[in-house]
C-alpha positions as CSV (number, residue, x, y, z in Angstrom):
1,X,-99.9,-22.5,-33.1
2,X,-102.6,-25.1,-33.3
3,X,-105.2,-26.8,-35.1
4,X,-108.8,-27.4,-35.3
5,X,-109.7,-30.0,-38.1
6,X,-112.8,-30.9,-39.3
7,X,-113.8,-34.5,-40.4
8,X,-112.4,-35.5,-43.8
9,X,-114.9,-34.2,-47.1
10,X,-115.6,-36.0,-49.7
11,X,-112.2,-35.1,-51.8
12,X,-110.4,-36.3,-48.4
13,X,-109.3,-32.9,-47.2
14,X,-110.4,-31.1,-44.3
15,X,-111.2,-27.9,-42.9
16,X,-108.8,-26.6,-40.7
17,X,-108.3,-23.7,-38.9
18,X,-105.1,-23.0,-36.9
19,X,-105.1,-20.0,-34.2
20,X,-101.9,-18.5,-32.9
21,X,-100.8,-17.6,-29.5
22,X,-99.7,-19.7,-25.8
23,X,-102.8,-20.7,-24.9
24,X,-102.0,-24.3,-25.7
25,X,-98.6,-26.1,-27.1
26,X,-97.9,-25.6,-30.6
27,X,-99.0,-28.7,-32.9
28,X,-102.2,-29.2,-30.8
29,X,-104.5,-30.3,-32.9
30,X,-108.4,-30.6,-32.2
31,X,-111.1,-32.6,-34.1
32,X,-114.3,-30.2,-34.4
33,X,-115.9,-32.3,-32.2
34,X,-113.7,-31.8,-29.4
35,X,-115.2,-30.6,-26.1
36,X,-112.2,-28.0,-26.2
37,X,-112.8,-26.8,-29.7
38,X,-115.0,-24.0,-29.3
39,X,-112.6,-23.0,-26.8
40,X,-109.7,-23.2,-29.3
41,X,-111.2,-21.7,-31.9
42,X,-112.1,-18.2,-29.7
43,X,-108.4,-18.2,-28.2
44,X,-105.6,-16.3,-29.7
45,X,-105.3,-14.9,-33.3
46,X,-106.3,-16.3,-36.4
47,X,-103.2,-17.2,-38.5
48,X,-104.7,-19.2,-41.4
49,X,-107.4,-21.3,-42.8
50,X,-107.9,-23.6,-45.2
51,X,-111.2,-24.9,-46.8
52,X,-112.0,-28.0,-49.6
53,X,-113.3,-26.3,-52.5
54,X,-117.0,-27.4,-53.2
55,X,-117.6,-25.5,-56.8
56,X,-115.4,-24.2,-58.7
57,X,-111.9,-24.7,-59.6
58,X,-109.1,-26.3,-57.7
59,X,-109.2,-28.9,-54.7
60,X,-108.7,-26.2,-51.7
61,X,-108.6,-22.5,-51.0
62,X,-106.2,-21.1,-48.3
63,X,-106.4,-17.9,-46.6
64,X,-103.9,-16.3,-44.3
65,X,-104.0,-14.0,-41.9
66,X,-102.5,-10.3,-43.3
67,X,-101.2,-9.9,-39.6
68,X,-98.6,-12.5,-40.6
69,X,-98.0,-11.7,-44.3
70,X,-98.6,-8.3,-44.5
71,X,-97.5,-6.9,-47.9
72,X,-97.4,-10.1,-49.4
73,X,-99.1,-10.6,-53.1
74,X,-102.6,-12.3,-53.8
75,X,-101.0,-15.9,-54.7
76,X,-102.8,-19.3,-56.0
77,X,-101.1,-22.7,-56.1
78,X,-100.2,-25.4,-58.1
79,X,-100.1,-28.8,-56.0
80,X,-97.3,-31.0,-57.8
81,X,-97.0,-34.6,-56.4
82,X,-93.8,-36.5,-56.5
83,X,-94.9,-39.9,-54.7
84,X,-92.0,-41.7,-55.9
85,X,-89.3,-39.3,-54.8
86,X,-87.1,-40.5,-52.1
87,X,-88.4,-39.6,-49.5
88,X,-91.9,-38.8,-51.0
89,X,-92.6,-35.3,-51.6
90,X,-95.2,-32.6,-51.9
91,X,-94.7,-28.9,-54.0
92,X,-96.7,-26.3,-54.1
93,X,-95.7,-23.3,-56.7
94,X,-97.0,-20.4,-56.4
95,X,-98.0,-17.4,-58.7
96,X,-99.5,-14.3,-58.7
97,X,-102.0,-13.2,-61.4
98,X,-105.1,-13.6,-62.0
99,X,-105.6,-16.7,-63.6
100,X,-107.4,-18.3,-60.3
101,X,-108.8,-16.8,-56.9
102,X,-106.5,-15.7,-54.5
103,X,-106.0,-18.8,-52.3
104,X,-106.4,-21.2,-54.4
105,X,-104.8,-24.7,-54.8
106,X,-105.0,-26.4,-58.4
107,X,-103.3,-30.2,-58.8
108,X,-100.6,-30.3,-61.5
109,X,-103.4,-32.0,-63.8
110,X,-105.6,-28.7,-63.7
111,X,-102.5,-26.8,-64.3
112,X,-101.7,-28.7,-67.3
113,X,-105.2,-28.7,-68.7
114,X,-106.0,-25.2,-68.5
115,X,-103.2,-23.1,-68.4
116,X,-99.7,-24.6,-69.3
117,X,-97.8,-21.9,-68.7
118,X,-95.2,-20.9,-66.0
119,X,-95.4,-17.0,-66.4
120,X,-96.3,-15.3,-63.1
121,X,-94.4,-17.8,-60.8
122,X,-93.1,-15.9,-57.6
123,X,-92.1,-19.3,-55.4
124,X,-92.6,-22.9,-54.6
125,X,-91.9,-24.8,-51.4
126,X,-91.1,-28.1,-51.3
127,X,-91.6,-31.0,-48.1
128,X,-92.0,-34.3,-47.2
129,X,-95.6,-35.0,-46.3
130,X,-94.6,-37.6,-43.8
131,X,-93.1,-35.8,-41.3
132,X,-93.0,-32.2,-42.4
133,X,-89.6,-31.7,-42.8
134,X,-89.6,-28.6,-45.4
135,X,-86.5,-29.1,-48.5
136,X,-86.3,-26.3,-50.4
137,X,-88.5,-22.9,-50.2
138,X,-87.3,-20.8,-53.4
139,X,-88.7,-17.0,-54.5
140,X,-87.9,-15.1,-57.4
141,X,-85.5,-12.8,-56.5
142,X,-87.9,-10.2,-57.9
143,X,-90.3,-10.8,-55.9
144,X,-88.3,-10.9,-52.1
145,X,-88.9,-8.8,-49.5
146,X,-92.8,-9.3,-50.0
147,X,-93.5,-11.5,-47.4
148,X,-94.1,-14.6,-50.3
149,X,-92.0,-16.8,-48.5
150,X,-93.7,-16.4,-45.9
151,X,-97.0,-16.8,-47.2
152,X,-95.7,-20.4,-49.1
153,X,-94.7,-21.4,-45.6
154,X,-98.4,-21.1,-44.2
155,X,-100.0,-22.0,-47.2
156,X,-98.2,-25.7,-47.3
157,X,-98.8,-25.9,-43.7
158,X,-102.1,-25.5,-44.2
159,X,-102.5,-28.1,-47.0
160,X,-99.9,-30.2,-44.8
161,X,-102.8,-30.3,-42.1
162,X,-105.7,-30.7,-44.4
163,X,-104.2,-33.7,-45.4
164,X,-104.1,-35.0,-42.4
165,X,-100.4,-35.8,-42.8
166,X,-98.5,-36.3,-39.8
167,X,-97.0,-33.9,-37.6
168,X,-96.1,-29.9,-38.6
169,X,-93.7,-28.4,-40.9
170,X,-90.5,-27.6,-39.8
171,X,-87.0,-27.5,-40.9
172,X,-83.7,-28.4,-40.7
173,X,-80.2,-27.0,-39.9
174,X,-79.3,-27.1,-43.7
175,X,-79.8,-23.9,-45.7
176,X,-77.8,-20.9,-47.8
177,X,-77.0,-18.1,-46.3
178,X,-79.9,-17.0,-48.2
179,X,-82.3,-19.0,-46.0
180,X,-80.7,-18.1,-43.1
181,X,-81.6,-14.7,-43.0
182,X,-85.0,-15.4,-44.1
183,X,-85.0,-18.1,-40.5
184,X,-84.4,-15.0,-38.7
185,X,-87.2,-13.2,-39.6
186,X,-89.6,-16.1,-39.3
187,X,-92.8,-15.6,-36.8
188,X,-92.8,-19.0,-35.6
189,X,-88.5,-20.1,-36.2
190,X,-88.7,-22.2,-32.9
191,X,-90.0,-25.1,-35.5
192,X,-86.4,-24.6,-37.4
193,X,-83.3,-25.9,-36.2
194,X,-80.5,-24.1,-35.5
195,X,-77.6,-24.1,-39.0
196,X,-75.5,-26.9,-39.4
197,X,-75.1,-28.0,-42.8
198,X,-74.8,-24.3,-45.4
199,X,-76.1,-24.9,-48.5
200,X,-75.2,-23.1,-51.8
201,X,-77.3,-20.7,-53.3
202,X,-80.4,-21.4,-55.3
203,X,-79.9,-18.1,-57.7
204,X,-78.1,-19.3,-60.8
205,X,-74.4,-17.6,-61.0
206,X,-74.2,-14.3,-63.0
């Protein structure tokens, strides 16, 4: 996988585009400008993109390939900030109705100001924006099997990347058994470590 970023917008996001395939190392990242951009951009398969949003609601709209998330629900976001976690940490929860456009990424503000309510949440993902070690990735159990964890995966990458935050999300060898299984089905699990630390569940006990 790799990136092609455009110069920072107004808000401070970028456009980025990330393509998928071996025709350079995963994480490359190109600026737009790039002599090797054009190039990038018509090599392998599109995998996602991500754009600032100009008009209209929310800060950013994400779209991701169906190749990748096939059978996944139309989802928006809610960006949630937690700046004085330890580390520092970024959410993104996700739900599926139509209360915004597919794609879309709304800050906790928005959220609160127009639509304070939690019905319709299918997942959320949570990482550290300085490194992009992903904590916790949660879906309703409802809703699994529908390729959302997927799709929350891409969609913080994307916002990861737009950012400009430092390298790629990835995780660690410490997850349920849960999260294991999901690992194994992952298109790109090289950027997860192998288990080491099992984790108990996230489901509340019956």
């Amino acid at each position: 996988m790799w990136f092609i970023a455009d110069s920072v917008s107004s808000s401070g996001l970028r456009s980025v585009v990330a393509r998928d395939g071996h025709d350079f190392a995963d994480g490359t990242r190109f600026d737009r400008a790039d002599a090797q951009a054009e190039v990038a951009l018509a090599a392998g398969s599109l995998l996602y993109s991500i754009e600032p949003v100009v008009e209209g609601p929310g800060v950013a709209r994400v779209a991701v390939s169906d190749a990748v998330v096939a059978g996944a629900p139309l989802m928006w976001f809610c960006w949630v900030d937690e700046p004085k976690a330890t580390p520092a940490a970024v959410n993104l929860v996700a739900y599926a109705d139509e209360r915004m456009p597919a794609g879309t990424i709304i800050t906790n503000m928005q959220f609160a100001s127009m639509m304070n309510t939690h019905d319709g949440q299918v997942g959320a993902i949570r990482w550290y924006p300085a490194d992009g070690r992903i904590h916790q990735i949660y879906v309703a159990p409802e809703r699994r099997r529908e390729n959302v964890g997927s799709m929350l995966i891409y969609a913080a990458g994307a916002f990861h990347q737009s950012n400009g935050w430092p390298g790629r999300l990835h995780g660690d060898g410490r997850r349920t058994d849960l999260g294991e299984r999901f690992v194994a089905s992952l298109r790109h699990g090289q950027r997860v470590a192998d288990l080491s630390e099992p984790q108990p569940g996230m489901d509340p006990e019956p």
